[in-house]
DRENNU-503540 format. One line per 4 residues: number of its first residue (from 1); their letters; for each residue x, y, z of N, C-alpha, C. Coordinates in steps of 0.1 Angstrom, whole numbers, always signed. Last residue first. Layout:
N
NUM> A> X Y Z X Y Z X Y Z | ...
This chain:
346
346> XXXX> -152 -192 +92 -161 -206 +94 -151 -223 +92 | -131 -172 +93 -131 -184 +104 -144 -196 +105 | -131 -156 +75 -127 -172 +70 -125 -181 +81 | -127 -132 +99 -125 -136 +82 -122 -149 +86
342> XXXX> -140 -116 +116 -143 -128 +117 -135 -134 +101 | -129 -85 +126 -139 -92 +122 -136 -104 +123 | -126 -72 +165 -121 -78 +152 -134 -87 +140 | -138 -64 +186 -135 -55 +179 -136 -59 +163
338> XXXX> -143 -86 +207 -130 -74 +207 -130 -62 +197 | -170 -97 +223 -167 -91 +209 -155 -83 +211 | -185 -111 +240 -174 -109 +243 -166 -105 +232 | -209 -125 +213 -203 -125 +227 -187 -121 +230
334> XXXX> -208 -111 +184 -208 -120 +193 -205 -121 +209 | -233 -83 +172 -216 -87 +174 -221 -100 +182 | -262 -85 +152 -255 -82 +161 -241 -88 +156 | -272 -78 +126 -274 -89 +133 -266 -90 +144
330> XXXX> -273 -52 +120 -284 -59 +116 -284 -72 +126 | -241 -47 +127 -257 -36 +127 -270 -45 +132 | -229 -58 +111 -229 -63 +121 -239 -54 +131 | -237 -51 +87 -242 -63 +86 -239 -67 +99
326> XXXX> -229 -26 +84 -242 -26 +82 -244 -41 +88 | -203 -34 +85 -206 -22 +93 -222 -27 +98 | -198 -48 +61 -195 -51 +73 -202 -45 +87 | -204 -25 +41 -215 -37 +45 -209 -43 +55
322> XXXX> -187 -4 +50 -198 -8 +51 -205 -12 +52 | -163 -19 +45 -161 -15 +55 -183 -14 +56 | -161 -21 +17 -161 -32 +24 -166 -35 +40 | -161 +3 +7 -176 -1 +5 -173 -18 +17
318> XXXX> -136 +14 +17 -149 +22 +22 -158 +12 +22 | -119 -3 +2 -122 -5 +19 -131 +0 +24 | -125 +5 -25 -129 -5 -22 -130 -9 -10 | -138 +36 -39 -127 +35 -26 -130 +14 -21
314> XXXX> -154 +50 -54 -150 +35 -57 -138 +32 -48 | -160 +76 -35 -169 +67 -39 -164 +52 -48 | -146 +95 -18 -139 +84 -27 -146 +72 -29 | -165 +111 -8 -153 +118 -13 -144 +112 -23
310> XXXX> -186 +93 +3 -189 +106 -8 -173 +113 -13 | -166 +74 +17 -166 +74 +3 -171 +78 +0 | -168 +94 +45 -152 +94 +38 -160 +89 +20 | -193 +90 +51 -187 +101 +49 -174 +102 +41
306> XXXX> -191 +58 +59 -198 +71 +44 -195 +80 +37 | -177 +61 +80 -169 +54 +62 -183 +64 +56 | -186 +74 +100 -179 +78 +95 -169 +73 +78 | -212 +60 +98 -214 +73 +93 -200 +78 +87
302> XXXX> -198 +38 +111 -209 +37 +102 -210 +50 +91 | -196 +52 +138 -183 +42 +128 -189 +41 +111 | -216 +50 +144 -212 +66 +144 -196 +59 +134 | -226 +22 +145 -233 +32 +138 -224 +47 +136
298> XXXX> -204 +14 +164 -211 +6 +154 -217 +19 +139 | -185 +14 +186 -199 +23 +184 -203 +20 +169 | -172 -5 +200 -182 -8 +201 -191 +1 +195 | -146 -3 +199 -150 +3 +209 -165 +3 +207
294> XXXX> -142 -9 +171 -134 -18 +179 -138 -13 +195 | -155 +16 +160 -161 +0 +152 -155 -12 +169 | -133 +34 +162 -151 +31 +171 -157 +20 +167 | -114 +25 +147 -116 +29 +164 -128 +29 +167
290> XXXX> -126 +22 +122 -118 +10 +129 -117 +12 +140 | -126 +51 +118 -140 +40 +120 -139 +30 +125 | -103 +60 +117 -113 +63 +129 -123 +53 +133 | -89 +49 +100 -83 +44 +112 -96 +49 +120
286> XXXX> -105 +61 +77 -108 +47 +77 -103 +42 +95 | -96 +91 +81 -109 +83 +84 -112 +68 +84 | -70 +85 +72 -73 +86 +88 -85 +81 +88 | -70 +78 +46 -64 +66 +55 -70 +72 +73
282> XXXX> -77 +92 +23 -87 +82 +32 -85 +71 +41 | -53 +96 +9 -64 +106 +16 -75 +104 +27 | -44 +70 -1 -34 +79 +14 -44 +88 +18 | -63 +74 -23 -67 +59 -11 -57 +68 +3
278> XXXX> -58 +91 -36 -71 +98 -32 -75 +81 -20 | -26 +90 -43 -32 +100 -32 -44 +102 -26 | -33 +65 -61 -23 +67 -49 -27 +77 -39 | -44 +78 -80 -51 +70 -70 -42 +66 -58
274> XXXX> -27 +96 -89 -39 +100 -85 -44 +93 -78 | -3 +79 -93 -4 +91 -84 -15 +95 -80 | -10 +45 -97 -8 +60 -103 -13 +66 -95 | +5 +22 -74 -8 +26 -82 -5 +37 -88
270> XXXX> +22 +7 -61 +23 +7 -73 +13 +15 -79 | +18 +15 -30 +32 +18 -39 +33 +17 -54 | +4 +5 -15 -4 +10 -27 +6 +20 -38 | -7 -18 +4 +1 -13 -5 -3 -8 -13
266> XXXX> -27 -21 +35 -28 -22 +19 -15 -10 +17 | -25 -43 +65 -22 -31 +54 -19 -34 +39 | -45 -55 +93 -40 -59 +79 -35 -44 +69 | -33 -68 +121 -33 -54 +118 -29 -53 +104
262> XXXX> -51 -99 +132 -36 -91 +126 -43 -76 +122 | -53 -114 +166 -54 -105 +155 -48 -103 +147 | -48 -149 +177 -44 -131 +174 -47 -127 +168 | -54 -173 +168 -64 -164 +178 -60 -147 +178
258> XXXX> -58 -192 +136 -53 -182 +143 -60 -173 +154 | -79 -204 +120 -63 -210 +126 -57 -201 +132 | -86 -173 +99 -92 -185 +103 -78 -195 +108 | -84 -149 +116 -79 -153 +103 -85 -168 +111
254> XXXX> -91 -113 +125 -93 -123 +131 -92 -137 +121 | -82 -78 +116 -96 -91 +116 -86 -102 +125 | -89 -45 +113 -81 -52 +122 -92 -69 +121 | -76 -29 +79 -84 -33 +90 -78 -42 +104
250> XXXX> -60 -12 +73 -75 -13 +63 -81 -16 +70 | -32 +13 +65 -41 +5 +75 -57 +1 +71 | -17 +17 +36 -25 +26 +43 -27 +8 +50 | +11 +31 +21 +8 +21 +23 -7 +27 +30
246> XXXX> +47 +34 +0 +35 +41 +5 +22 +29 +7 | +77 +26 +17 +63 +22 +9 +51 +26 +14 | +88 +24 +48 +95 +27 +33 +89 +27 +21 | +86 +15 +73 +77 +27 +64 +83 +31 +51
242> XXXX> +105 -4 +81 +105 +15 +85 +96 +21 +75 | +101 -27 +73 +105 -17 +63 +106 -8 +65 | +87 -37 +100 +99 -40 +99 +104 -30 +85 | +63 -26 +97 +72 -22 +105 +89 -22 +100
238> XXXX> +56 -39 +74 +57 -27 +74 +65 -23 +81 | +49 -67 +86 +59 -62 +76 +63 -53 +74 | +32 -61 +106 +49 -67 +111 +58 -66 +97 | +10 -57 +94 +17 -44 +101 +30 -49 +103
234> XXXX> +11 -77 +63 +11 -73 +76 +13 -63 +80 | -2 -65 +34 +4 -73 +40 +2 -76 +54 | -19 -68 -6 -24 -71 +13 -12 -77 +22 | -22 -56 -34 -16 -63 -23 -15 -60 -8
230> XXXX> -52 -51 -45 -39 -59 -52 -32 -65 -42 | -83 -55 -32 -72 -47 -35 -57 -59 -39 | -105 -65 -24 -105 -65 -34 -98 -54 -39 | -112 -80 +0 -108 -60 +0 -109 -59 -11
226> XXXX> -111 -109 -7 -121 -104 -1 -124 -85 +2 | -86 -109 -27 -102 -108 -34 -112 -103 -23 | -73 -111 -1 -69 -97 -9 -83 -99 -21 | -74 -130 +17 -81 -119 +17 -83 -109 +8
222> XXXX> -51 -151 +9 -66 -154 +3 -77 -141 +10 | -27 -137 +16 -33 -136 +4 -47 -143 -2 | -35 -142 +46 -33 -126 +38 -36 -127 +23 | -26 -170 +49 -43 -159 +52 -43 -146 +43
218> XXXX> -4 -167 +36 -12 -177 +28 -26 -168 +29 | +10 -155 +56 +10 -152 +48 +0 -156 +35 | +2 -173 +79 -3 -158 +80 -2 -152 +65 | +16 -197 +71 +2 -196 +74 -4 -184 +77
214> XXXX> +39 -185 +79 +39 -191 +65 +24 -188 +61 | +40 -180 +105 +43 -169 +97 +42 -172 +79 | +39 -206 +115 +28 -192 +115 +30 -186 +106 | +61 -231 +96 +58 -221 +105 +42 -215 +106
210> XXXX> +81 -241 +71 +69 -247 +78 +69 -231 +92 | +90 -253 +41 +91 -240 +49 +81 -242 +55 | +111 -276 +27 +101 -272 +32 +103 -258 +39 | +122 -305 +0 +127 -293 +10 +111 -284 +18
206> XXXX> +120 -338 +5 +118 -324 +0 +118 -314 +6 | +127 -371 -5 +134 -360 -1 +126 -345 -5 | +124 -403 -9 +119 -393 -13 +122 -386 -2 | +136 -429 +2 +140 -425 -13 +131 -410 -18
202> XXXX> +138 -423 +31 +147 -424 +26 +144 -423 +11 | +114 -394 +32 +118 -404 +34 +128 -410 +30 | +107 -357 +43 +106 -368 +34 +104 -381 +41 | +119 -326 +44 +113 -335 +51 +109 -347 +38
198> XXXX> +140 -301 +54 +140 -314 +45 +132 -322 +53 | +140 -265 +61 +145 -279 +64 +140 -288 +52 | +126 -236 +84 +135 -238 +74 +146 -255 +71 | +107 -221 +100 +118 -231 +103 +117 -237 +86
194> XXXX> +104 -187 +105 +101 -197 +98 +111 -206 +106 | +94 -157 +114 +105 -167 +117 +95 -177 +111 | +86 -129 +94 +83 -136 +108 +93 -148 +106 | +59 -108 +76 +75 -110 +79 +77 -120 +92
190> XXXX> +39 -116 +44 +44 -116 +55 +54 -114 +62 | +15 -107 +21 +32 -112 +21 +33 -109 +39 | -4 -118 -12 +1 -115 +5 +13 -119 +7 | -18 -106 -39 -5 -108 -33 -7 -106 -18
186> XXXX> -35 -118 -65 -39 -112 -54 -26 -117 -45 | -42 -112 -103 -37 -117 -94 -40 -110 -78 | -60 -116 -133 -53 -107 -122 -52 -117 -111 | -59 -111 -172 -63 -120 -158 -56 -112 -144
182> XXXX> -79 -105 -200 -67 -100 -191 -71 -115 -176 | -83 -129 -228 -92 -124 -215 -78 -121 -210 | -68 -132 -256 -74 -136 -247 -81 -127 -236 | -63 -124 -281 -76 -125 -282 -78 -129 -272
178> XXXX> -30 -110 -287 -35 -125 -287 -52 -132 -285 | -39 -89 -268 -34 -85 -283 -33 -103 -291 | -42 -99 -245 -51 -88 -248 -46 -88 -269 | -20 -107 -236 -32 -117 -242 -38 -109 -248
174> XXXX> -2 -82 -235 +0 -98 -247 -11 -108 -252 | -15 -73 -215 -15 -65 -227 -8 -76 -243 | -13 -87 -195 -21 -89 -202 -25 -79 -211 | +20 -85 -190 +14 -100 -195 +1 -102 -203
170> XXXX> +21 -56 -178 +27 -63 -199 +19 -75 -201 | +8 -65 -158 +3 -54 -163 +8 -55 -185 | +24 -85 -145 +14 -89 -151 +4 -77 -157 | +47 -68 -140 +46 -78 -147 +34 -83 -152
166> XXXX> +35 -51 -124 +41 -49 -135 +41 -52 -143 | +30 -65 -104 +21 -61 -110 +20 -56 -123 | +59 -80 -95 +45 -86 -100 +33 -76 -111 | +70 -54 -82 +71 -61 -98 +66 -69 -105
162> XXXX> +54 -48 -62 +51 -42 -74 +55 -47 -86 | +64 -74 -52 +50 -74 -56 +48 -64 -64 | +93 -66 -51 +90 -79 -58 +70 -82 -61 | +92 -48 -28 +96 -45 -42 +91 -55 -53
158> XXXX> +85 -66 -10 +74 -57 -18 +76 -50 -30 | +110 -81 -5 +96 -89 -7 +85 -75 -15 | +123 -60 +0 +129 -67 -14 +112 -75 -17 | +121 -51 +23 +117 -46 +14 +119 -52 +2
154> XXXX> +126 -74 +40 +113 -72 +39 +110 -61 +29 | +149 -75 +33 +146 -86 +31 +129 -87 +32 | +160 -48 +52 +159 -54 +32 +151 -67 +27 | +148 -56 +76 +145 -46 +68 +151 -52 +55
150> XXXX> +168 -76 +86 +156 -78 +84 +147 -69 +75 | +197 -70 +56 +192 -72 +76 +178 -79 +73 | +217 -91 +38 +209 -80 +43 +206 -81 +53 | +231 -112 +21 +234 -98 +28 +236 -89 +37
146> XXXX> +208 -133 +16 +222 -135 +30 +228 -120 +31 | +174 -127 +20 +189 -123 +12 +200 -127 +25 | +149 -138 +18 +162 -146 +26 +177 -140 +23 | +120 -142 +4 +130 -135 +7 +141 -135 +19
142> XXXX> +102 -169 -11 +105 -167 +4 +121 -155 -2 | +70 -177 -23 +82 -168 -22 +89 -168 -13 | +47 -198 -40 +48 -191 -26 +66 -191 -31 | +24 -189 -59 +33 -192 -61 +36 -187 -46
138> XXXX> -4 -209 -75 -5 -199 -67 +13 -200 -67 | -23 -229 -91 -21 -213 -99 -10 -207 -89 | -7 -252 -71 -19 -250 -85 -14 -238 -90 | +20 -240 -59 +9 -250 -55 -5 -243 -64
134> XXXX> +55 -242 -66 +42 -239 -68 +35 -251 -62 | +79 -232 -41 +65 -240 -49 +62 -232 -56 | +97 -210 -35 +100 -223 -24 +91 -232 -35 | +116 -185 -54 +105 -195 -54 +105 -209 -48
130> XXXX> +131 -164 -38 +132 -174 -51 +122 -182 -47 | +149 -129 -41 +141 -137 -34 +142 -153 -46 | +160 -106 -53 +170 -114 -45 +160 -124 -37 | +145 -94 -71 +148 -84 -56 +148 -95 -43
126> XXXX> +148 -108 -93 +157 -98 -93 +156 -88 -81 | +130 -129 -89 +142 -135 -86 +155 -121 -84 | +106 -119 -89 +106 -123 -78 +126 -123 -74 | +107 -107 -116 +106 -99 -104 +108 -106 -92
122> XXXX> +106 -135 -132 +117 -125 -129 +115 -117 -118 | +80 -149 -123 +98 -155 -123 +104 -144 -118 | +62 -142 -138 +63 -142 -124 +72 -146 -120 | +67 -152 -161 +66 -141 -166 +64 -134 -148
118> XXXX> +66 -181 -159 +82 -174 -164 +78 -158 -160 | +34 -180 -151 +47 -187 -140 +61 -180 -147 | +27 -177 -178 +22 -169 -165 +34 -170 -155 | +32 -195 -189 +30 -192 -194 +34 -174 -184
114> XXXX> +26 -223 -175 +34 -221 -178 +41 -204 -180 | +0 -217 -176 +1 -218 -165 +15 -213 -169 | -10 -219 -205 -15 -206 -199 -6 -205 -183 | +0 -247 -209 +11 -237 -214 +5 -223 -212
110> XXXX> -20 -260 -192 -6 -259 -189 +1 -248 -197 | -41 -256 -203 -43 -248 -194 -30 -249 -188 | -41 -265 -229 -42 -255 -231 -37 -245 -214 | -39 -296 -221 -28 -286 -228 -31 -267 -228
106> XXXX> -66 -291 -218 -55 -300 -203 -41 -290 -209 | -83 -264 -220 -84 -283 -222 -71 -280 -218 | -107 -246 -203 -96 -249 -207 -93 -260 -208 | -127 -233 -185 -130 -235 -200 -117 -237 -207
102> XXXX> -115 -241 -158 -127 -250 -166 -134 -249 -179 | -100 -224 -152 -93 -232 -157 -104 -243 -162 | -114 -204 -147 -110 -199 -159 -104 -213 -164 | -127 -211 -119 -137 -208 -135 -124 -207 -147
98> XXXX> -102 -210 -107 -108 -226 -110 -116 -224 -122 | -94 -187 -107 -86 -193 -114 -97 -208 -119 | -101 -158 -93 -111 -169 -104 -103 -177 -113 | -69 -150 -94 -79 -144 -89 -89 -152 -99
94> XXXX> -44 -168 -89 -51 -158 -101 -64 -157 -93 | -16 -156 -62 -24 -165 -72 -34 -159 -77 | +11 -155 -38 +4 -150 -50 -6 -161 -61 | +29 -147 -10 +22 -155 -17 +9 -146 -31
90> XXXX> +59 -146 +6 +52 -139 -7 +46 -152 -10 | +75 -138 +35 +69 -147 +27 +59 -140 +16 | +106 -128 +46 +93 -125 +42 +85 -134 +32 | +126 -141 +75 +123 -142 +62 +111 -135 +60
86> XXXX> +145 -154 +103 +133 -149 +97 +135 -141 +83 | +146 -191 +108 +155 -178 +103 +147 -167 +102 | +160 -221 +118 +150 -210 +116 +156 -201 +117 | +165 -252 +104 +170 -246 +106 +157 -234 +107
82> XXXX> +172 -289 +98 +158 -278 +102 +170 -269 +106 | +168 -319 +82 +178 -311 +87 +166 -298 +89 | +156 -346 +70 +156 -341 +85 +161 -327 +92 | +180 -354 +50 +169 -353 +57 +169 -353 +68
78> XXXX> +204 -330 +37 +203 -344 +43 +184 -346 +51 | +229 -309 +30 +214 -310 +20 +212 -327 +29 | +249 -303 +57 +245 -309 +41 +229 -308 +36 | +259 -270 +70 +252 -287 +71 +254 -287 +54
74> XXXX> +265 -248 +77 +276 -258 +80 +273 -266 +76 | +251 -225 +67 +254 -234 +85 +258 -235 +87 | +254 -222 +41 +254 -209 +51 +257 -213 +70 | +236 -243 +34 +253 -241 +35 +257 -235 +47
70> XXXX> +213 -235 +36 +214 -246 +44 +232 -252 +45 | +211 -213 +18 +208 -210 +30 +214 -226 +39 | +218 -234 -3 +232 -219 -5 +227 -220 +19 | +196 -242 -11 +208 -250 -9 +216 -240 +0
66> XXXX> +180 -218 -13 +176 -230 -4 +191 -238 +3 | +190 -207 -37 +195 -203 -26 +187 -209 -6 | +184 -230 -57 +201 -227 -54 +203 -219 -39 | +161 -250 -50 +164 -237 -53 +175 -238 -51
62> XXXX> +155 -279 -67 +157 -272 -51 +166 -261 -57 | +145 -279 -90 +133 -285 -84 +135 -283 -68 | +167 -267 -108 +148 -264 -106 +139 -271 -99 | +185 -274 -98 +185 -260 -94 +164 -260 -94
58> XXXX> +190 -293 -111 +185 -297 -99 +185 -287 -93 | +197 -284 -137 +187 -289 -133 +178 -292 -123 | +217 -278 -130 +209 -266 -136 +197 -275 -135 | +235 -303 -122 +230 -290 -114 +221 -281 -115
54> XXXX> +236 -318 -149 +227 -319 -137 +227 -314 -124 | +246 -296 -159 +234 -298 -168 +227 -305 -152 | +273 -296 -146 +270 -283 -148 +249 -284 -150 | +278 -324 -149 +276 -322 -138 +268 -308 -141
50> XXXX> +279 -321 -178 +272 -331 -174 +265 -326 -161 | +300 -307 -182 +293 -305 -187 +278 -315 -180 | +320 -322 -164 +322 -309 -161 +308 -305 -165 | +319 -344 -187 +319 -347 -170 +318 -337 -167
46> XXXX> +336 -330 -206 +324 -342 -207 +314 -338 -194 | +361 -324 -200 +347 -316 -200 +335 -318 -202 | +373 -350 -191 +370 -336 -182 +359 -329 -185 | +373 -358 -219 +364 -367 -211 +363 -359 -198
42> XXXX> +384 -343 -232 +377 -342 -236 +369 -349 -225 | +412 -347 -216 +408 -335 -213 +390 -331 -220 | +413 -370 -221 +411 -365 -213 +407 -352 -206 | +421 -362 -250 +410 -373 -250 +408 -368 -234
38> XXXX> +443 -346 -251 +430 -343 -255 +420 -349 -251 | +458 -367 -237 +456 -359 -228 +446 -351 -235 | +465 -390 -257 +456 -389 -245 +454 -377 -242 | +473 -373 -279 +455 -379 -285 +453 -383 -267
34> XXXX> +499 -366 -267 +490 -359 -273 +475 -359 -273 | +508 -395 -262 +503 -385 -254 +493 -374 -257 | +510 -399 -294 +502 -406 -284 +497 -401 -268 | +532 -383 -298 +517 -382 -304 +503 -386 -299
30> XXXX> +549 -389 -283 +548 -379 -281 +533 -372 -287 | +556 -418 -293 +547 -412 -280 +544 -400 -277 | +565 -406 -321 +552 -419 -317 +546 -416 -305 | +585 -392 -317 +574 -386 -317 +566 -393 -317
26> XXXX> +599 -413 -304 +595 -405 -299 +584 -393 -302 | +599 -428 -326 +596 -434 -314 +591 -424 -303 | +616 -414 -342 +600 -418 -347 +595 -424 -339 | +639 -409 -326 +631 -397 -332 +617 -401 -335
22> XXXX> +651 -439 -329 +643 -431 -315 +635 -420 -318 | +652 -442 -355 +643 -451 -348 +641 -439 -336 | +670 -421 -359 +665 -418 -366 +648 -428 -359 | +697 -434 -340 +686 -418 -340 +674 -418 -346
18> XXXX> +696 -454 -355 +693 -455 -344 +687 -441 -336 | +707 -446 -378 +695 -450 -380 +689 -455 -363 | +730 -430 -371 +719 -420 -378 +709 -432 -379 | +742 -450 -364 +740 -444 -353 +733 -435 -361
14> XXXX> +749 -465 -379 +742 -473 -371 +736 -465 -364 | +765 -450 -393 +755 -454 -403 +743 -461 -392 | +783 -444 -381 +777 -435 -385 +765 -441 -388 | +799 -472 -378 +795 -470 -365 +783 -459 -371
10> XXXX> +807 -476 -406 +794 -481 -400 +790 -476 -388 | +827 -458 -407 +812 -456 -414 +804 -459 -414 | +840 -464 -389 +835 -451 -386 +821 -453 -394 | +848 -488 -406 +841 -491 -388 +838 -477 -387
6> XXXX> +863 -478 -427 +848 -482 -429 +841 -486 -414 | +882 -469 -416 +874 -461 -424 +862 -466 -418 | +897 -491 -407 +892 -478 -400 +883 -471 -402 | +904 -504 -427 +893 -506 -415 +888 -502 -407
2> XX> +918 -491 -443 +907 -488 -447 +897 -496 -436 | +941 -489 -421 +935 -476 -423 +921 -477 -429
């Protein structure tokens, strides 16, 4: 009986320390899993983080909705790849930028550039458009909403110029209060088919927007100092926005690289009501002069801008229209003359 005893006692005794080993064994590994699967899960968000950082990054140098457009296919981000779509093109830059950037030291004229560039960011990006470049001062745009039709995508582009102006209407109320000089800008925008792609080489890769319609856009905004109005589009843009923006017809010219004409229109969607009304006031007459100007009658074309700026004497198309007027007066038209002027075709 007391062998009995005591074999219980030991069996007990072996078996509360044999439990007692597994329990510490078990929570040994149970601990040790623990510190792995934190640790992995630390080294997930590592990695997560990482990727996230060099996404956001690579967001800035290829647009997210560049990428997004070249999804939208079926394809990869790969050289060579082309695709065409139609789109509105927005181009924008500082009016007398080279003078301004020659009384500026190197630092100075990057954080004015910089500076400028965030503050032309936003409007562009909140009527669903996104910045293809920069090239020097100038910023080219492309509106591409996947949504929308052709119409939105061409109104979103103008929405996006008033909000330019906007924009740069607070911008130089900052310098202005900072001791700098205000600065201004000159907007063209286009509507039309682009080809849309990657061009490069094997270790250098970059995205592109190539077309007319690119090149029309570009024309348009190096005219807008020549009218010396804010923003200068196409009739093809208009059209295509059903007239959705108050606007007027300025002229009919002739662009340098290009044999067609364009039928150039001023926006005037952003101006205060008064001047809003007193440029829409002097839209027929301007279309008249443009008709007899384009039918050869020179002088009765002539009389009729006059007549219109005694009414709207700082009217800028009146006075442009004049010395044009006058100047093709004085020295004659060219052979086989259609009508159109001559811009920047030297």
């Amino acid at each position: 009986m007391l062998y009995w005893v005591i074999g219980l006692s030991v069996y007990a005794l072996i078996s509360t320390l044999l439990w007692a080993l597994f329990s510490y064994k078990a929570r040994h590994i149970k601990h040790k899993l623990i510190q792995y699967a934190e640790a992995e899960q630390q080294s997930y968000q590592q990695k997560a983080d990482q990727a996230m950082h060099l996404n956001h990054t690579f967001q800035k140098f290829v647009p997210r909705q560049f990428v997004e457009h070249i999804a939208k296919q079926g394809a990869s981000l790969e050289l060579g790849h082309a695709d065409e779509d139609n789109v509105a093109i927005l181009f924008c830059d500082i009016r007398g930028f080279t003078g301004l950037s020659e009384r500026m030291k190197p630092q100075e004229l990057m954080n004015f550039l910089n500076s400028y560039f965030i503050r032309m960011n936003a409007p562009i990006h909140d009527n669903k458009g996104f910045i293809d470049k920069f090239i020097g001062d100038a910023i080219m745009a492309l509106f591409d909403n996947p949504e929308g039709n052709d119409s939105d995508k061409a109104c979103d582009s103008i929405r996006a110029a008033i909000g330019l102006r906007r924009a740069l209407y607070l911008y130089n109320q900052h310098r202005e209060r900072s001791g700098y000089n205000s600065v201004n800008i000159g907007i063209g925008i286009h509507f039309g088919p682009v080809i849309i792609g990657t061009v490069g080489s094997d270790d250098r890769m970059d995205t592109t927007v190539i077309g007319d319609s690119v090149n029309i856009a570009q024309r348009l905004e190096s005219l807008a100092p020549i009218y010396d109005i804010d923003i200068i589009v196409s009739d093809q843009l208009v059209q295509t926005t059903e007239n959705a923006f108050a606007s007027r017809v300025i002229d009919w010219v002739r662009v340098k690289g290009r044999s067609e004409p364009l039928k150039l229109v001023e926006v005037v969607e952003h101006l205060d009501d008064a001047e809003q009304s007193q440029r829409i006031a002097r839209a027929p007459a301007i279309q008249q002069g443009l008709d007899l100007r384009i039918s050869g009658k020179l002088r009765e074309a002539l009389d009729v801008f006059k007549e219109a700026k005694k009414l709207s004497p700082t009217d800028p198309i009146l006075k442009h229209h004049i010395k044009w007027t006058e100047h093709l007066i004085l020295h004659g038209v060219p052979e086989n003359w259609d009508g159109t002027l001559q811009i920047g075709a030297e």
